[in-house]
N, C-alpha and C positions, 0 to 999 in steps of 0.2 A: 379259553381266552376271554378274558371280559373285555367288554365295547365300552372304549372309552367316549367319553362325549365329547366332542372336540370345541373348546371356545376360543374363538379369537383373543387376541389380545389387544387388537389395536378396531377401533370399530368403523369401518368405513358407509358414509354416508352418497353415494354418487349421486341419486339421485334428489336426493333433500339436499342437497349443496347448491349453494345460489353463488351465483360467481358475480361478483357488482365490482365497479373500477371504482380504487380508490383516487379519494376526492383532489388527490392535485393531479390526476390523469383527466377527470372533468375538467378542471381549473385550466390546464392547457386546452383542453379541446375548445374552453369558452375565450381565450385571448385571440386567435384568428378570427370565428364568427364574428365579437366584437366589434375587430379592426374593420372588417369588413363591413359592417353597419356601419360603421363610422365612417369610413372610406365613402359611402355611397349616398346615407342620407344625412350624415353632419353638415353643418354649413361653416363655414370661417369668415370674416372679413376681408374683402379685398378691394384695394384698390387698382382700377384698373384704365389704363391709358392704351385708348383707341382712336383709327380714327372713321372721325362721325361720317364720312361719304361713300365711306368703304365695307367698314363696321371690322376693319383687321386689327386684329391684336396686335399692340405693338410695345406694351410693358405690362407689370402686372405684379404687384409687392401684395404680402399681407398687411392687414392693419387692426389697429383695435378700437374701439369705442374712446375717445377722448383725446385719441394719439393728433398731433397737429403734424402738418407734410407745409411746407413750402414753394410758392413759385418764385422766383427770382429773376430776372432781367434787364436787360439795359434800355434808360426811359432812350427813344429817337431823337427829343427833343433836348432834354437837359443832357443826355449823354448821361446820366449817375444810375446808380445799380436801385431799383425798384423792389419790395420783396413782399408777395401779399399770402399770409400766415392762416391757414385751412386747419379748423377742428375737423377729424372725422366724429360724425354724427350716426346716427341712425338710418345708413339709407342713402345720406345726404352730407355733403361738403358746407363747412358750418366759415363763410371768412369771418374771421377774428379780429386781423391787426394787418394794416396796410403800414410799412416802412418804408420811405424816402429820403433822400440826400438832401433834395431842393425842393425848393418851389417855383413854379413856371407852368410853361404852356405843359397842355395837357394832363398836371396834378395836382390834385384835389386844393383849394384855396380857404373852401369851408364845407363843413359837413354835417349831418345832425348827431355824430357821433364824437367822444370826446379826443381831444386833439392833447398833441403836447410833443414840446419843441425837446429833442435828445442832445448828447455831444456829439453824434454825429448822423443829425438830420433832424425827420419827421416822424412821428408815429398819431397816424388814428386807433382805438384801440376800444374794446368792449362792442364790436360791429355788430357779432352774432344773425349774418346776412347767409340763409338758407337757399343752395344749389341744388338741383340732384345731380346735378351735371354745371363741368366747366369746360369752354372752349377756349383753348389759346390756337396763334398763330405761331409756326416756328419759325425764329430770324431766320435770316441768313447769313450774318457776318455780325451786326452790331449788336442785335437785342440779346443773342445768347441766354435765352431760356433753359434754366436749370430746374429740377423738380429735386428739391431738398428730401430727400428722404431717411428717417433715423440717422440721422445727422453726413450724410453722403452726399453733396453733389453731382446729378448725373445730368450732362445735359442734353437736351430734344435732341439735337443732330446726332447722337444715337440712334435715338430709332424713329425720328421723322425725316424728311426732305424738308431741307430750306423752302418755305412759305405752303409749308404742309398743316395741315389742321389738328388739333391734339386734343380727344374729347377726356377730361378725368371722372370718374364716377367712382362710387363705392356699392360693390354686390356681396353678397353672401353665397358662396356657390361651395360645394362637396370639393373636400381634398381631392375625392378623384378628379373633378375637371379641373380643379386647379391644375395637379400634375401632367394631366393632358393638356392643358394649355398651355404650359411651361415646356413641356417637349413637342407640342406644333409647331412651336413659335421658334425664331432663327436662334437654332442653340450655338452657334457662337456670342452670339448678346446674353451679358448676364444681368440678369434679373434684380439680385439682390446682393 
């Protein structure tokens, strides 16, 4: 009987065999990590309304560089609706444009900014008057303070007490505190 030489047919390599994931098993494992860096040291714009004796949260919207918010109110004096028009800025609450019905006690008669009469009212305009912070008072019945936001009015007695103090600022903080502070804060009040 002859010895045959036996050869494989199929040549197996175990251990020269490199086993590497392919690249859209990477590609998933990189979109969580990502998230999560983002999540943690991104920052986004936000405005946010507190108040200043307490330092509690008591709203808190995104915003973006140039975007303008609104306060609106009723003057004590003249009784007509007041509205003074905020660039967000870098950091800082940029007032713009003051709109009024009337003129009278306690609004503006002359100013070193440009003026000019509407069809229904006043506007000073081109102010460009840098906050890093603004305090309002919230009415109680007449003034009804509104905070115009992406075109929504919502107003203070939401989430202040009548003659409660309402500080607005603009911070850069991590989605994550953001949504932590959206869920500390009284989740029946919404936000946005």
């Amino acid at each position: 009987m002859t010895k045959r030489e036996y050869k494989p047919t199929k040549r197996y390599k175990c251990q020269e065999e490199v086993r590497t994931c392919p690249p859209s098993s990477l590609f998933l494992l990189a979109i969580p990590l990502m998230l999560i860096l983002w999540m943690t040291f991104g920052s986004m714009g936000t405005l946010v309304l507190r108040d200043p004796f307490t330092g509690d949260l008591l709203w808190m919207g995104t915003v973006r560089q140039g975007e303008d918010i609104q306060v609106c109110y009723t003057h004590s004096v003249e009784r007509t609706e007041v509205c003074e028009i905020y660039e967000i800025g870098k950091g800082e609450l940029l007032l713009m444009e003051e709109h009024f019905k009337s003129l009278g006690a306690g609004l503006p008669a002359s100013a070193p900014h440009p003026f000019e009469r509407m069809k229904d009212g006043y506007r000073y305009y081109d102010m460009n008057i840098s906050f890093p912070n603004v305090i309002y008072r919230t009415g109680a019945s007449l003034a009804e303070h509104q905070l115009v936001y992406r075109g929504k009015r919502i107003p203070f007695l939401e989430f202040s007490e009548p003659g409660g103090a309402v500080e607005l600022s603009i911070q850069r903080i991590s989605p994550f505190h953001y949504l932590y502070w959206r869920c500390k804060a009284n989740e029946s009040r919404s936000f946005e």
